[in-house]
Structure formats: C-alpha cells, structure tokens
Backbone as CSV, one residue per row, in Angstrom:
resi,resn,N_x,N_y,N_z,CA_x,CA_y,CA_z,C_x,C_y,C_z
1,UNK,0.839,-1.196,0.000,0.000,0.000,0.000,0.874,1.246,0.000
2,UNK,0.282,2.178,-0.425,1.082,3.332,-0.865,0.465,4.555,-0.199
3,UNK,1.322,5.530,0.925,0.669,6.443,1.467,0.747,8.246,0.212
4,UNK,-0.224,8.475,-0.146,0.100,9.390,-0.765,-0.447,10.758,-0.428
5,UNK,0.210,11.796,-0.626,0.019,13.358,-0.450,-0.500,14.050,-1.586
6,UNK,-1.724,14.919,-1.955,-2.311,15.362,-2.583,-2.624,16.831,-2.258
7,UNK,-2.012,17.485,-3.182,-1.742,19.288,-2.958,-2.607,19.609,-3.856
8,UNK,-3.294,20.726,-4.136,-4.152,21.561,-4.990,-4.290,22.825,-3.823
9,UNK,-3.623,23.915,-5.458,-3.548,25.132,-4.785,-3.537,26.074,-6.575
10,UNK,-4.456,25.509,-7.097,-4.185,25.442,-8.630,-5.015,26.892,-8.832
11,UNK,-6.357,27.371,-7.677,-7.364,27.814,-7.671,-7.833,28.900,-6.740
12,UNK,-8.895,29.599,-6.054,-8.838,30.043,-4.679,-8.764,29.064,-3.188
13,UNK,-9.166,28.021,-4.193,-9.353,26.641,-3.184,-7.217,26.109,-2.437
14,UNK,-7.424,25.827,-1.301,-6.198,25.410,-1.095,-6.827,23.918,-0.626
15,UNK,-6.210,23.052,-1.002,-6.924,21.914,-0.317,-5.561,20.940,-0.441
16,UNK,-5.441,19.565,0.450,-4.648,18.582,0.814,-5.646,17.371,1.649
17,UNK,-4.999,16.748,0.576,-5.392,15.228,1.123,-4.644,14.346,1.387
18,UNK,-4.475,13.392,1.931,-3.647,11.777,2.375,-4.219,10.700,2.030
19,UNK,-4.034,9.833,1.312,-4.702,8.764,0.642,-3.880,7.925,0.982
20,UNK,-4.421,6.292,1.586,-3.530,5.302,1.487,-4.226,4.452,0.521
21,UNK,-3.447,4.397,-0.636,-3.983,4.128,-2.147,-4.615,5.066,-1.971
22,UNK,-6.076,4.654,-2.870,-7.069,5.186,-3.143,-8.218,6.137,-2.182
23,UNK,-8.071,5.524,-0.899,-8.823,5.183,0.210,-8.158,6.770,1.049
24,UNK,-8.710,7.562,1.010,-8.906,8.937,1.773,-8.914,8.652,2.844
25,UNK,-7.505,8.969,3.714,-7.598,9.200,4.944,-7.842,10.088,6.057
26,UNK,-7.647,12.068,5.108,-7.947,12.965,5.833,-7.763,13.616,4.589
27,UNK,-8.868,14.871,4.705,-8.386,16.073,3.860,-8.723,17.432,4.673
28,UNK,-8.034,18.216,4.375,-8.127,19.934,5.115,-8.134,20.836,3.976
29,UNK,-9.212,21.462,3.920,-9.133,22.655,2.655,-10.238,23.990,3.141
30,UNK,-9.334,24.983,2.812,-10.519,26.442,2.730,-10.481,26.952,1.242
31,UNK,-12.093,26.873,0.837,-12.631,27.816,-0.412,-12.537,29.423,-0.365
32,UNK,-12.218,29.758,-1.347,-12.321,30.961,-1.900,-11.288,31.781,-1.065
33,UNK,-9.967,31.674,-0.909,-8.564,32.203,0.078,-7.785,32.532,-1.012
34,UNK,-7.208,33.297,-0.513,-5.827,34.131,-1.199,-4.652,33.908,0.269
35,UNK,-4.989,32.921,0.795,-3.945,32.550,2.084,-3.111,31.019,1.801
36,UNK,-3.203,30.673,0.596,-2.259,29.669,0.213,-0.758,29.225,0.967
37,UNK,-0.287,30.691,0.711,1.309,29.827,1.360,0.906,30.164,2.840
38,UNK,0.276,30.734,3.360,0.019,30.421,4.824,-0.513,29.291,5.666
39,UNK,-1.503,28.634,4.297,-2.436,27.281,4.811,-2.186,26.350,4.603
40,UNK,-1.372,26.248,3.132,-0.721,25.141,2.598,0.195,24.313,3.890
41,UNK,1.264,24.699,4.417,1.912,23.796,5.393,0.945,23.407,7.040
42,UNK,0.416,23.884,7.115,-0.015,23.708,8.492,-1.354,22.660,7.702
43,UNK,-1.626,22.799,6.882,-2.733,21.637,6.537,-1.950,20.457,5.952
44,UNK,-1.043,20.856,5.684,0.068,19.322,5.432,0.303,18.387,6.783
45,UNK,0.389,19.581,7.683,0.607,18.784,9.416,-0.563,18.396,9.676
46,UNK,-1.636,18.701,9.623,-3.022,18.400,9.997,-3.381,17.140,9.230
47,UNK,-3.207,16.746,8.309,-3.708,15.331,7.298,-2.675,14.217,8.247
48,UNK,-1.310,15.112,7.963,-0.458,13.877,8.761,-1.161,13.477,9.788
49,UNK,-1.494,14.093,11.131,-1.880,14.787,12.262,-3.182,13.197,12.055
50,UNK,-3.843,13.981,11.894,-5.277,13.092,11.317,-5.288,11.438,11.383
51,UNK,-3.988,11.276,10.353,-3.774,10.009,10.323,-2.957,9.037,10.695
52,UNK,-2.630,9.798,11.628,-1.358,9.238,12.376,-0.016,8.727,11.690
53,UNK,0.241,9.594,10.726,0.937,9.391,9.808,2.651,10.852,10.140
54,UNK,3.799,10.081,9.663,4.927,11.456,9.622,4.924,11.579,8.169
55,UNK,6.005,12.347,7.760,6.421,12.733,6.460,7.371,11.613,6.067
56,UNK,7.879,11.102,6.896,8.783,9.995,6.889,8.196,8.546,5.951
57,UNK,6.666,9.007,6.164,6.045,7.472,5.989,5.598,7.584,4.231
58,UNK,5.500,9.150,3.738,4.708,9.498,2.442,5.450,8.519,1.604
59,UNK,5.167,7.944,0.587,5.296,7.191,-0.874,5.615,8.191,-1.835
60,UNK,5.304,9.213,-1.878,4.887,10.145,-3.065,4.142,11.597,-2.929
61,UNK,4.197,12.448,-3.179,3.235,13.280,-3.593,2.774,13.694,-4.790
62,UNK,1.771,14.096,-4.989,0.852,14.124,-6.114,0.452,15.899,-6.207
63,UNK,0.419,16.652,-6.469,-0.069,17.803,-7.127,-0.571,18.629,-8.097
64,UNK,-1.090,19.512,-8.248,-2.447,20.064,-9.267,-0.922,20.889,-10.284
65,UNK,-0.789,20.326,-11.190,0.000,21.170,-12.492,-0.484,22.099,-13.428
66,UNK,-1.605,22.444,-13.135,-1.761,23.543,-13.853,-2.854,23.328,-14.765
67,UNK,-3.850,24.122,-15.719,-3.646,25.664,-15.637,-4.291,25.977,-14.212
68,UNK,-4.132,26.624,-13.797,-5.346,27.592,-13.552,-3.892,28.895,-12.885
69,UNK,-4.631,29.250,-11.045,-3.908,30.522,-10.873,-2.475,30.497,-10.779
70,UNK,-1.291,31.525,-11.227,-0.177,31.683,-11.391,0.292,31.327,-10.043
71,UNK,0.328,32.052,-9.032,0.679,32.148,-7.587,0.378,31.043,-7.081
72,UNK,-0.678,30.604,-6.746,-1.351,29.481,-6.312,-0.490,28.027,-6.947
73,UNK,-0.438,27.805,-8.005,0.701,26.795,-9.170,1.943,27.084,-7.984
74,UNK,2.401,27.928,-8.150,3.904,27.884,-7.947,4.296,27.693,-6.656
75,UNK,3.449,27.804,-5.495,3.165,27.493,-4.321,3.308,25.973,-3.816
76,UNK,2.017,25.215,-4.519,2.177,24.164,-4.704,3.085,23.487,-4.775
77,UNK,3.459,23.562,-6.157,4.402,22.746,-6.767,5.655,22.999,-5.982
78,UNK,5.959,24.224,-6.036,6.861,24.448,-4.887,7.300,23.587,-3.862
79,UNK,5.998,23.718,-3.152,6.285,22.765,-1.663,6.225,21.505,-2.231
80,UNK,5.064,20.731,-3.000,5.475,19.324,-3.368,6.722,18.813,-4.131
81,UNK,7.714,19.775,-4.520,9.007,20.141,-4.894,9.844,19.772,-3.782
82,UNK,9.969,20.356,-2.778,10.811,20.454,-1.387,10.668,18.942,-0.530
83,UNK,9.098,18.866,-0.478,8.898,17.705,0.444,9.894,16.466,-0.456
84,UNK,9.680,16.557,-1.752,10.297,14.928,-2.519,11.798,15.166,-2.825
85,UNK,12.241,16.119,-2.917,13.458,16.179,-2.664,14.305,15.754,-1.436
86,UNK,13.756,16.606,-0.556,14.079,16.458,1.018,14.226,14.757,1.256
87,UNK,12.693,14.068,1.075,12.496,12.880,0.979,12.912,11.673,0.253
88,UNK,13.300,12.599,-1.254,13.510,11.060,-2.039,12.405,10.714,-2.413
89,UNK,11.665,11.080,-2.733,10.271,10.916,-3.164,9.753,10.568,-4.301
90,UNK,8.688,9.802,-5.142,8.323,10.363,-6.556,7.674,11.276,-6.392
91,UNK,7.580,12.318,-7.530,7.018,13.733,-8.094,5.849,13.589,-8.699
92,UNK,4.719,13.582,-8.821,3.863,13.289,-9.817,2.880,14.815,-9.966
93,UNK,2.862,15.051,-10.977,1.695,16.298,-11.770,0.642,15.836,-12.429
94,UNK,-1.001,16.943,-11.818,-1.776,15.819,-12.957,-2.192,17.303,-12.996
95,UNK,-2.844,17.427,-14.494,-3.256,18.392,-14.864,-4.710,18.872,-14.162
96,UNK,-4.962,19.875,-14.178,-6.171,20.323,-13.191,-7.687,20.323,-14.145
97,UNK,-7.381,20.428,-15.065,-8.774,20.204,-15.855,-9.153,18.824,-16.194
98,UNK,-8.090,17.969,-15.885,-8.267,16.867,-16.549,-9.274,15.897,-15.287
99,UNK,-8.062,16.321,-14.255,-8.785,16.024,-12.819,-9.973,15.884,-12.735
100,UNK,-10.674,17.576,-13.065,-11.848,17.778,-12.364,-12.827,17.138,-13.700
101,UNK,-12.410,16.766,-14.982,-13.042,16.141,-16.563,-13.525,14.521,-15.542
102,UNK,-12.458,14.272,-14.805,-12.464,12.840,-14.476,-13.858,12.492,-13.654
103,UNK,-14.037,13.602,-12.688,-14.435,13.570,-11.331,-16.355,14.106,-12.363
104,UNK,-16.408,14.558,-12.578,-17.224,14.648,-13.946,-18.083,13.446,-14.096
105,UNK,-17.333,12.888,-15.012,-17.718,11.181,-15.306,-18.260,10.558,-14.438
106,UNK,-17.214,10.634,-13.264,-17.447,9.429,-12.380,-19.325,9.865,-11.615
107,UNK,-19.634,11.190,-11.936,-20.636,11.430,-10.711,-21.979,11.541,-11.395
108,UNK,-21.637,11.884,-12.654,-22.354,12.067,-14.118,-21.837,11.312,-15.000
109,UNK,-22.283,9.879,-14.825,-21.983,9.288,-16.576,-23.083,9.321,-17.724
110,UNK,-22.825,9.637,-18.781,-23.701,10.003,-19.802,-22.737,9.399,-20.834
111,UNK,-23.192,8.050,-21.244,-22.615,7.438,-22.589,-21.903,8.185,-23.879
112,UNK,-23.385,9.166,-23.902,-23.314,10.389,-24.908,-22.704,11.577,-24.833
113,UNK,-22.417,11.694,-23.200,-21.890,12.748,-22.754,-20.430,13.449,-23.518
114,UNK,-20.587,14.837,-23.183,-19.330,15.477,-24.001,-18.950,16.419,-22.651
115,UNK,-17.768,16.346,-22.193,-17.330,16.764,-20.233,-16.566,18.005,-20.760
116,UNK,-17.000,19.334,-20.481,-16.012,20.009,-20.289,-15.638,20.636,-18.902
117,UNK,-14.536,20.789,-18.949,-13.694,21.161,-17.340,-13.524,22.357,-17.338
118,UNK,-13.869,23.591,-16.847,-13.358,25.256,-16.985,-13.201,25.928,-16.036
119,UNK,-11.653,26.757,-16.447,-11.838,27.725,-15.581,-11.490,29.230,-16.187
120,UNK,-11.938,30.198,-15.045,-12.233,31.632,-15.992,-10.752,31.865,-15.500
121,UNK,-9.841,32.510,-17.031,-8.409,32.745,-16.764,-8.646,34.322,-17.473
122,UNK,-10.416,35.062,-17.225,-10.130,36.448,-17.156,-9.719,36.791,-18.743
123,UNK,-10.245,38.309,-18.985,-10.325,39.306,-19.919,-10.559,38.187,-21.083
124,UNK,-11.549,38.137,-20.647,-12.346,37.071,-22.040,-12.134,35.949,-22.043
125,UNK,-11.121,35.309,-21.578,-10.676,34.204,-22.293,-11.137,32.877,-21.259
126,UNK,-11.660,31.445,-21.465,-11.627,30.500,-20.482,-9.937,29.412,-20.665
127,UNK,-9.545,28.292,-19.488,-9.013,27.512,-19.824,-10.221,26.262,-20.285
128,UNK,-9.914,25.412,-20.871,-10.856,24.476,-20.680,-10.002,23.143,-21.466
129,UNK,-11.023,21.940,-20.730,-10.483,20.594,-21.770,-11.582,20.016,-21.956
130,UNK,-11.630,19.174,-23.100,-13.100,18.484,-23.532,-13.014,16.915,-23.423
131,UNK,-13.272,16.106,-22.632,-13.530,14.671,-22.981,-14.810,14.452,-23.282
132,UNK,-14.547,12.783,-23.653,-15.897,12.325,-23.918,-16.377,11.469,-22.479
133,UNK,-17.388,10.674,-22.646,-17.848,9.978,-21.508,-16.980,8.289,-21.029
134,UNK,-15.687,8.342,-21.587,-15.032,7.440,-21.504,-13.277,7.823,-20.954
135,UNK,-13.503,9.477,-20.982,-12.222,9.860,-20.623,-10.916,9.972,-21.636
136,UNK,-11.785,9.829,-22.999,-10.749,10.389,-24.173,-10.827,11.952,-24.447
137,UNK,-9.644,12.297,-24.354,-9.663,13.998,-24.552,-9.890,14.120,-26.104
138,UNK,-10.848,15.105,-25.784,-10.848,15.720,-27.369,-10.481,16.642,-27.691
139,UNK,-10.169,17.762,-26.677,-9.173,19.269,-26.901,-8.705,19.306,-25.520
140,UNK,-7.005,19.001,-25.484,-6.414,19.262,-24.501,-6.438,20.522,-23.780
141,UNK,-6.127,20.624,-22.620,-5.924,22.000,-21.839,-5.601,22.946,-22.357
142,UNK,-5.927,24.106,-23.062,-5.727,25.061,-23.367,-6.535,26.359,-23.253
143,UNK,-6.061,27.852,-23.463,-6.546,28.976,-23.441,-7.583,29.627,-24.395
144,UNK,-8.623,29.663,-24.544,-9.238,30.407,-25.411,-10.428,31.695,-25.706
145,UNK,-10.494,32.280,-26.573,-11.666,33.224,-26.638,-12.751,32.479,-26.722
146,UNK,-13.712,32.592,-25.768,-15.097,31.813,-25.553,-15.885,31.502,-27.160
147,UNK,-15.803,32.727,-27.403,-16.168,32.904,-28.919,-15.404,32.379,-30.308
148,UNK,-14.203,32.507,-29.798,-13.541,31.542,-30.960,-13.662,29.885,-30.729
149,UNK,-14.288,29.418,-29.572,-14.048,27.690,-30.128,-15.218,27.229,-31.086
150,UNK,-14.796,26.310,-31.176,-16.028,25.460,-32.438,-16.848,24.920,-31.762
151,UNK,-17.544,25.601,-31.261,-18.745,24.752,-30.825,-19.987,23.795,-30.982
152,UNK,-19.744,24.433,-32.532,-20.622,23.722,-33.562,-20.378,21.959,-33.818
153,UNK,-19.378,21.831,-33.250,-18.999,19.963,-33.686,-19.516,18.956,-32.068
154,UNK,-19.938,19.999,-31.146,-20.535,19.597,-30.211,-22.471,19.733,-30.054
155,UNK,-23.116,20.191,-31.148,-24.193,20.658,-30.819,-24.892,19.485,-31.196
156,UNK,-26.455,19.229,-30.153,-27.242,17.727,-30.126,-26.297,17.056,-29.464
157,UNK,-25.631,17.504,-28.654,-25.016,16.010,-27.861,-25.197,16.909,-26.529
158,UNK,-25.281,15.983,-25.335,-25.492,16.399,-24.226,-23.972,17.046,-23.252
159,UNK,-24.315,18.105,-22.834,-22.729,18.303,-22.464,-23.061,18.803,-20.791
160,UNK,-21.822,18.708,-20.320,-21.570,18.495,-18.931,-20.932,19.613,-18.923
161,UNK,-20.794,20.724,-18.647,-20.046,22.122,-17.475,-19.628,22.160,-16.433
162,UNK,-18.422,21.884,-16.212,-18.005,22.604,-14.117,-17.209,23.850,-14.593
163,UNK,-16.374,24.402,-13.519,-16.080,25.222,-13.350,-16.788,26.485,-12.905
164,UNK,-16.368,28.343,-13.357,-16.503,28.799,-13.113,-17.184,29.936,-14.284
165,UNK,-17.328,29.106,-15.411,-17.646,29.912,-16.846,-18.956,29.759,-17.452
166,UNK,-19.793,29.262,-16.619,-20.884,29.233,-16.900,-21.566,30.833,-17.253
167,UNK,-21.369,31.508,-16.374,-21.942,32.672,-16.450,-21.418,33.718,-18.119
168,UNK,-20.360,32.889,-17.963,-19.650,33.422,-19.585,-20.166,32.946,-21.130
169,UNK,-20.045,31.637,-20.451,-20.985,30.873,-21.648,-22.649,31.060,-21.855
170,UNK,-23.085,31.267,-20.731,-24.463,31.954,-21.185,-24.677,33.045,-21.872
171,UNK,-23.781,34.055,-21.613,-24.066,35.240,-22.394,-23.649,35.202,-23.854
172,UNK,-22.632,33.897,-24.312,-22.654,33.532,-25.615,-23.967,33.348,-26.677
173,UNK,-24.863,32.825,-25.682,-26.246,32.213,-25.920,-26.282,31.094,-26.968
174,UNK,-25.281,30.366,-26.736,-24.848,29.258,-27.399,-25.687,28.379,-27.555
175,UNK,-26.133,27.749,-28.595,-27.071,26.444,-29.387,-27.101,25.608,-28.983
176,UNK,-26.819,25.254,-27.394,-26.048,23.991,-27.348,-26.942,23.280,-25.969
177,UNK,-27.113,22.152,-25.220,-27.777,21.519,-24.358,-26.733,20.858,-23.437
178,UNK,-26.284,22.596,-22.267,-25.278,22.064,-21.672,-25.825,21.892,-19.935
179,UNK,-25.770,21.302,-19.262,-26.058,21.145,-18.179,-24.434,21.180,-17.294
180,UNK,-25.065,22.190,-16.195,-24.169,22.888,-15.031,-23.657,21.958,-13.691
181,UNK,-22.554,21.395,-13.398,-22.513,20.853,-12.496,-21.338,21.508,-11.759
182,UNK,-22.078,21.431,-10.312,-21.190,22.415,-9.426,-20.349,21.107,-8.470
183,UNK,-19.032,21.616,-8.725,-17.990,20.715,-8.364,-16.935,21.328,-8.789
184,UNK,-16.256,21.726,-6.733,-15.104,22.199,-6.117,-13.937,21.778,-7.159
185,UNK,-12.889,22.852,-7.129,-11.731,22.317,-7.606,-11.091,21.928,-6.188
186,UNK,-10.835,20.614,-5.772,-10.377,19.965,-4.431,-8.998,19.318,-4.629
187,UNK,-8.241,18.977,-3.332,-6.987,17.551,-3.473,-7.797,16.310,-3.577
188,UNK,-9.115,15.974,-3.274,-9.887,14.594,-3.284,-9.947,14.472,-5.471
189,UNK,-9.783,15.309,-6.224,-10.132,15.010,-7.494,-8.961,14.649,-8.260
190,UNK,-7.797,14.923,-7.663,-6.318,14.205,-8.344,-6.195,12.792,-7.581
191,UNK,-6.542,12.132,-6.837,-6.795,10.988,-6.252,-6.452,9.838,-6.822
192,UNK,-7.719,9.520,-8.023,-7.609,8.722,-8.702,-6.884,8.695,-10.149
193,UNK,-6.438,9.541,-10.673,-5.027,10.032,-11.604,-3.941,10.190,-11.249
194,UNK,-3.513,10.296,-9.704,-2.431,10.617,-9.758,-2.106,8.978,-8.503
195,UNK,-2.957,8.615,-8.122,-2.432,7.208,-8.021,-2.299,5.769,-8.964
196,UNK,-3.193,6.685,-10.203,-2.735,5.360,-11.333,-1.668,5.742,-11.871
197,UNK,-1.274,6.604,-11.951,0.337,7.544,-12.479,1.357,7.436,-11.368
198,UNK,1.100,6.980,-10.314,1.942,6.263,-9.166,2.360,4.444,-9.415
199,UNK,1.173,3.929,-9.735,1.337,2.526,-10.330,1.764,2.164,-11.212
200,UNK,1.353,3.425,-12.275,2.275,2.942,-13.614,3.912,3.667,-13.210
201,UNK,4.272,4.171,-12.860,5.948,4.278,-12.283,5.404,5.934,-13.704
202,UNK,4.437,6.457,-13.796,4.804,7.582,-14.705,4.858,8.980,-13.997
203,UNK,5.714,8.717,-13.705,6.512,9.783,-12.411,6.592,11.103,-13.417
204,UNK,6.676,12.298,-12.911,7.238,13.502,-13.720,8.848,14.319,-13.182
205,UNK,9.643,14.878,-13.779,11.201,15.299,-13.582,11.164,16.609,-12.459
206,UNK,11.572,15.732,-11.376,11.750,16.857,-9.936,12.259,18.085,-10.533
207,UNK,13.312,17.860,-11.169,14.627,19.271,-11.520,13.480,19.887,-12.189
208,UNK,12.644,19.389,-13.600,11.959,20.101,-14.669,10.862,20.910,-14.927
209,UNK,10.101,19.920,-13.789,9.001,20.085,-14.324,8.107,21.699,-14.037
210,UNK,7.767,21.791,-14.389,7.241,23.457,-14.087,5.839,23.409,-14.334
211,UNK,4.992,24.352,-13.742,3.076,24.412,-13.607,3.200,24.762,-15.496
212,UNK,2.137,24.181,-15.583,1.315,24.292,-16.996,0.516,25.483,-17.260
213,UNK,1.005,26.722,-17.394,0.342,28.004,-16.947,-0.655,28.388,-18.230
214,UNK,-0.569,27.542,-19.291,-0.855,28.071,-20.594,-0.985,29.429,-21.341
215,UNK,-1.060,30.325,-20.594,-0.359,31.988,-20.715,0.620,32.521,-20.382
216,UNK,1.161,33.005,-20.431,2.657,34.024,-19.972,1.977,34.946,-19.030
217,UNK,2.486,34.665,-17.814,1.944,35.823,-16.656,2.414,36.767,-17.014
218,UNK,1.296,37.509,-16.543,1.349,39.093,-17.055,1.199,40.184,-15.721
C-alpha cells in the first residue's frame, strides 16, 4: 500500500489530502482564500496529524500542475518540490482540468456525454479541456476566446459544465444543451489520476518540471 500526499492550490481553493492508495484518509481545505502559502503547510501537518501518519512514511506526492492561478501553481508545486526532494520521493503532476473532466464522469456518466472542465483565466478568455464519456480527450488543456471555439462539432449532444464559466458561456447564448454541475476544484479530485500515475511508475522530472500556466503571466 502506498501512502500518498495530494496538494491543490491550482485555484482560490487550497486543499490537501492523504490517501492510502485510493482510500482517503484525511483532507483539510478552505474555499475561496488568497492565504495559500500560509495554509498550505499547516494543513500538510493536519492530514499527517489526522492520520497518524509522519512525512517519513509518504510514498509520493501528487499535485495540481496547472492551468489555472499563477501564484497558487507555484506554491504548490513548490512545496510538493521540497517535500520529494528532502524525501527522495516520486514527483507526480496531474493536470487540473483533466482532474476535475475525471471527477465529472465518475458522478455524471452520460454514454453520450461530451465533459467540459473550466476555468475563468479572465479578460475574455476561459481555460478548458473536452472529454468524452469514456475519458478520451478531445481538446487538450488550453486557453481560449469563448467565442472563438467550435462549438458547432458539439451541438445535439449532451454536455456536462463545471467550473466557473458558466456565467460566460451563457451570455454567448450558445445552441447547445449544456447542463451545469457544481464541483469544487479539491486535493480529493487528483486521487484517482495521480495514483494510477503512481502505479504505472509515470513519475514527472523533480529538476523540470514546471506548472502548466498556458499563458505568460502578465
């Protein structure tokens, strides 16, 4: 069994979880904060805390790679940077849209379904990724003008919304039959991606790897 650490700080959300495998042993998170590097470590002690667990005992940590907020990314990764170094650790990154595409599925399956994951990355533009109801991506993580995607190769099929762009996409007044599901960006939604990316040994490069910002901070 494998004790694992789960950071997300991708968002306003700071959240951390402890999973042995799959199986959630504690999580600590506050919505809607701009107190990240303040909450981030003391909720790392608190999961330990929880589960009677040290740092000594972690397998791995797992963390939110990006897109979403600049500060928040680098925080993260940061500390899940330090802890696996310090430790000797594997590194693992799972992308944050893909995460929350996953967590989607699992709560809403729709055969027919078309999942998109969003978040508002501001002055027009959303991030977003599109799967289908089986977890094949059909437009990877990327940045766009609401108005420039093709929306048209999705219309008559039933589509799934999280995030925070709903209110954006309505005022498109788009053709389309999308239904709204409200669901946290959390550490409980890298869980199950970033412990099958623990099993398969598809570790990511401590020295390299850097948040997936898909814009150039500005």
């Amino acid at each position: 069994m494998a004790l694992i650490l789960y950071i997300d700080t991708s968002t306003r959300n700071c959240s951390v979880a402890l999973c042995d495998d799959e199986k959630l042993l504690s999580i600590k998170e506050e919505l809607d904060t701009q107190s990240h590097a303040k909450l981030l470590h003391p909720f790392i002690e608190l999961v330990l805390q929880d589960a009677k667990k040290e740092m000594k005992d972690l397998d791995a940590v797992v963390v939110a790679g990006g897109p979403g907020s600049y500060t928040g990314l680098r925080i993260g990764m940061s500390c899940a940077k330090g802890i696996c170094f310090a430790l000797d650790l594997p590194f693992i990154s799972v992308d944050t849209l893909e995460a929350l595409a996953g967590e989607m599925i699992e709560n809403n399956f729709d055969e027919e379904g078309v999942y998109i994951a969003s978040l508002d990355s501001r002055k027009g533009e959303i991030y977003y990724c599109i799967v289908n109801s089986q977890g094949t991506i059909l437009e990877a993580s990327q940045a766009a003008v609401v108005n420039e995607i093709d929306w048209k190769k999705y219309k008559g099929k039933p589509i799934y919304l999280a995030g925070n762009t709903q209110e954006k996409l309505e005022k498109m007044k788009l053709d389309l039959d999308i239904t709204a599901i409200a669901v946290e960006y959390s550490a409980k939604l890298y869980i199950k991606k970033g412990f099958n990316k623990f099993t398969l040994k598809h570790l990511d490069n401590l020295t390299y790897m850097e948040p997936n910002y898909l814009k150039p901070f500005q």
